[in-house]
Backbone as a ProteinNet text record, in pm:
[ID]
protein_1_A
[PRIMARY]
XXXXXXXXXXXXXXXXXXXXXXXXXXXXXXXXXXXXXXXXXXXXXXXXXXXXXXXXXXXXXXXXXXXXXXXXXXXXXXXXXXXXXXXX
[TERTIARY]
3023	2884	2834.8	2725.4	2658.8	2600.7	2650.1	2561.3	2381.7	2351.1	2193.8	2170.1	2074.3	2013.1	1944	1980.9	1905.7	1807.1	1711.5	1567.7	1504.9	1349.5	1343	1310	1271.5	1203	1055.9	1023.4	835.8	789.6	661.2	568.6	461.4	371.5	210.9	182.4	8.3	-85.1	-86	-29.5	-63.1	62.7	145.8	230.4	254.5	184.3	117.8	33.4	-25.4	-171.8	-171.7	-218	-172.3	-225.1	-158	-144.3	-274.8	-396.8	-537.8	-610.4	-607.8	-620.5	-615.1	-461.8	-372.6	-452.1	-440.3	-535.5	-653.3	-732.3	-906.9	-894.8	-769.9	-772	-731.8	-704	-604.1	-716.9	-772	-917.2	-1030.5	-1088.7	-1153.2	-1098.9	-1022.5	-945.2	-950.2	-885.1	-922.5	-1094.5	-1153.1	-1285.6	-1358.6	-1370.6	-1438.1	-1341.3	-1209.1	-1112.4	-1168.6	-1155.4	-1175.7	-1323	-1412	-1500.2	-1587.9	-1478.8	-1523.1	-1587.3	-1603.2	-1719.5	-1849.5	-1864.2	-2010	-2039.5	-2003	-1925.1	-1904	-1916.9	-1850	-1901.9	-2070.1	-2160.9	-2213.6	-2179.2	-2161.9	-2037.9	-1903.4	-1814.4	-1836.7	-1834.2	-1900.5	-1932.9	-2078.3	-2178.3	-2097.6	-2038.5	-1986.6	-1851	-1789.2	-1704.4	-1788.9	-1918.7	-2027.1	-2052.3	-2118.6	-2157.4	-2031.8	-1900.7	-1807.1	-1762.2	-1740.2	-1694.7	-1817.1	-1975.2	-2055.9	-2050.8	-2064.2	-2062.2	-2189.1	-2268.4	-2386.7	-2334.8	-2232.4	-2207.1	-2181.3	-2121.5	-2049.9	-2159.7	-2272.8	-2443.3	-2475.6	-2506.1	-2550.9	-2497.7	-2392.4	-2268.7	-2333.4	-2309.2	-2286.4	-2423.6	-2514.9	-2698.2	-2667	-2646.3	-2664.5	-2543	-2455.8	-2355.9	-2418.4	-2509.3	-2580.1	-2726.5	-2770.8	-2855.8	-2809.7	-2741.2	-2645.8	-2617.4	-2563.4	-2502.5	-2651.5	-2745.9	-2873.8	-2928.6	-2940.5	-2977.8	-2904.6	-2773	-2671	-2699.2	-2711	-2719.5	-2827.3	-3004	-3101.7	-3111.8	-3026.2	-3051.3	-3017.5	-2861.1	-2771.6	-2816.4	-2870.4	-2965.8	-3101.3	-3150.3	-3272.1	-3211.5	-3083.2	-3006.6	-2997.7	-2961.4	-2862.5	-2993.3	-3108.9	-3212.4	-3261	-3261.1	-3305.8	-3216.3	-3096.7	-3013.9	-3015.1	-2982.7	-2992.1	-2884.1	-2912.9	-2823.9	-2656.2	-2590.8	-2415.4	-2414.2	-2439.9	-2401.7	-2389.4	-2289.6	-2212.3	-2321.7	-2383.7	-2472.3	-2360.5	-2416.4	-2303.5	-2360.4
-1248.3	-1224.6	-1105.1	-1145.3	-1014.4	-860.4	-776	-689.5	-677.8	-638.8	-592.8	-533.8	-541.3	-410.6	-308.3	-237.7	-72.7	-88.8	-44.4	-44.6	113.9	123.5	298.9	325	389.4	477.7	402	375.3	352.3	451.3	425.1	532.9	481.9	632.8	596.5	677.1	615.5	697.3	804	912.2	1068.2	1127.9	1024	1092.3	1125.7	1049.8	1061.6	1168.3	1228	1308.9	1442.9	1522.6	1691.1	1738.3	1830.8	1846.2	1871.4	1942	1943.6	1820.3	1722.1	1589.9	1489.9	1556.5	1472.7	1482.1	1635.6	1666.3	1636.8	1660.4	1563.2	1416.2	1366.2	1225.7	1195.2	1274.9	1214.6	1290.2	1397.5	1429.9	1338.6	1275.1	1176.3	1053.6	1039.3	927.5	918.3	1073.8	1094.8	1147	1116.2	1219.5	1152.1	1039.7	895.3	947.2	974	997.8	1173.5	1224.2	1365.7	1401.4	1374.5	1354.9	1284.2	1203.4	1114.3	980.8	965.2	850.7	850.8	1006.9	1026.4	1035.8	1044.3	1096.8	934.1	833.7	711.4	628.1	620.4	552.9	642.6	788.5	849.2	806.3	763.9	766.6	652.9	510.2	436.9	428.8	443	453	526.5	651.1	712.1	631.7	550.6	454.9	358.4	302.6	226.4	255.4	364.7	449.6	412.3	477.7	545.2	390.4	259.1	191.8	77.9	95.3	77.7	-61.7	-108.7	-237.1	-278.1	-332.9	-372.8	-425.1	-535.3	-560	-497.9	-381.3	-273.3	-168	-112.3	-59.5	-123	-250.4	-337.1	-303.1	-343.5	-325.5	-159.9	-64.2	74.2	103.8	35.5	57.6	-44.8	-113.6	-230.4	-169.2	-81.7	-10.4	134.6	207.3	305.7	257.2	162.3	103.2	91.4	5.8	15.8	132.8	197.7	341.7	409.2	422.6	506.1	453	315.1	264	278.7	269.8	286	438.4	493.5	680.3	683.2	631.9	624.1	551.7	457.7	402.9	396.8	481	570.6	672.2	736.6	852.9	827.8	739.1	714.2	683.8	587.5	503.2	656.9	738.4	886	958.4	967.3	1018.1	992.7	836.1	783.5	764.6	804.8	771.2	927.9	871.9	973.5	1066.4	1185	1275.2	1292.5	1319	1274.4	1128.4	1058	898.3	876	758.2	729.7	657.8	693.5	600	554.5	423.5	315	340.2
-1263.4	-1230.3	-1311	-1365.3	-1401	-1333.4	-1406.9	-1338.6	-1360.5	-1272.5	-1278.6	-1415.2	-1442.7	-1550.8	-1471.3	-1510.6	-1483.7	-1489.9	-1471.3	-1431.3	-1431.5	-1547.3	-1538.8	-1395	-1373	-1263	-1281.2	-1180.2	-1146.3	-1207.1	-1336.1	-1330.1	-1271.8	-1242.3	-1206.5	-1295.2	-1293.4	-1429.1	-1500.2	-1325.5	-1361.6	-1435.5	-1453.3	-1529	-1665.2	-1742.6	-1889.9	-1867.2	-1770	-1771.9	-1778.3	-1789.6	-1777.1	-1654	-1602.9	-1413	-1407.9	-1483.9	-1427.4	-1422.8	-1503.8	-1531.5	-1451.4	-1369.7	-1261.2	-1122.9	-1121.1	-984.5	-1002.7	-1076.7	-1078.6	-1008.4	-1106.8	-996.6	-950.9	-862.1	-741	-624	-687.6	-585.3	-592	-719.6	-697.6	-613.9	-606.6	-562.4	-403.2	-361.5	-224	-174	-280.3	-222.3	-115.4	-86.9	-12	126.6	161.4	297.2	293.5	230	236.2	325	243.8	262.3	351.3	475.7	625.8	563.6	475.7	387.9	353.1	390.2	299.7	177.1	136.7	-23.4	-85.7	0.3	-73.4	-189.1	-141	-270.9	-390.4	-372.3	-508.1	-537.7	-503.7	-602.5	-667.1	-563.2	-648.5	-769.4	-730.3	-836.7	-961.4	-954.2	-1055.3	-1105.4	-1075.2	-1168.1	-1190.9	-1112.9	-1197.1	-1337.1	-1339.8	-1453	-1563.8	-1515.9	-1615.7	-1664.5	-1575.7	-1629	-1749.3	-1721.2	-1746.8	-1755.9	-1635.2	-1552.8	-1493.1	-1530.1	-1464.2	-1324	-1273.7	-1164.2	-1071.9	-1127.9	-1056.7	-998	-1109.3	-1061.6	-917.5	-946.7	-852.1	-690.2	-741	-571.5	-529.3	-643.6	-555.3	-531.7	-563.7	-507.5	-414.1	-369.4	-251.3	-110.4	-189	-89.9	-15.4	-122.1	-84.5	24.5	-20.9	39.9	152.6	177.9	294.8	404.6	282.5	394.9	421	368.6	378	535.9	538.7	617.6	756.7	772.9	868.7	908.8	808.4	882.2	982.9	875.5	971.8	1064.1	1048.5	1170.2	1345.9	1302.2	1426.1	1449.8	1321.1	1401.4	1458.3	1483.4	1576.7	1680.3	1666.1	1803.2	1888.3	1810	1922.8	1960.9	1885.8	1957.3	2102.9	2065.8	2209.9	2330	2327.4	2458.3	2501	2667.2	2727.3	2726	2763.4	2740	2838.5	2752.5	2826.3	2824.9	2790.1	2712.7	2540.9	2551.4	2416.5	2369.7	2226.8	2142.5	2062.3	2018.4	1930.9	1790.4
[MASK]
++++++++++++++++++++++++++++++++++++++++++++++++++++++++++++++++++++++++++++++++++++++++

């Protein structure tokens, strides 16, 4: 029976990268969890941009749209309930 072949080590991206390089993206990467998800349709949009994807524009304006709408719209929901009750 043969033996296996050796196999390198897994790389990921950041390992070609230089450690300031590395940390930029691995902070962009986390900025959307960091950030609770406010932060999410700028990142978007900003790999929209970088990858210069018209499809990709589209999505992160229809995702912001989205989130714009969801904010105002929980914040009117929490205005109107009474006070010491859970607004949804």
């Amino acid at each position: 029976m043969n033996a296996p072949a050796p196999y390198p080590p897994p790389r990921v991206p950041s390992d070609s990268m230089p450690p300031g390089r590395a940390a930029l993206s691995v902070t962009w990467a986390a900025l959307p969890f960091l950030s609770l998800g406010y932060l999410t349709p700028f990142t978007f949009a900003g790999a929209a941009l970088w990858r210069r994807n018209t499809h990709l524009v589209v999505a992160a304006l229809v995702y912001a749209a989205v989130f714009v709408a969801q904010v105002v719209l929980l914040g009117d929901a929490e205005e109107g309930a009474p006070p010491g009750s859970w607004a949804c």
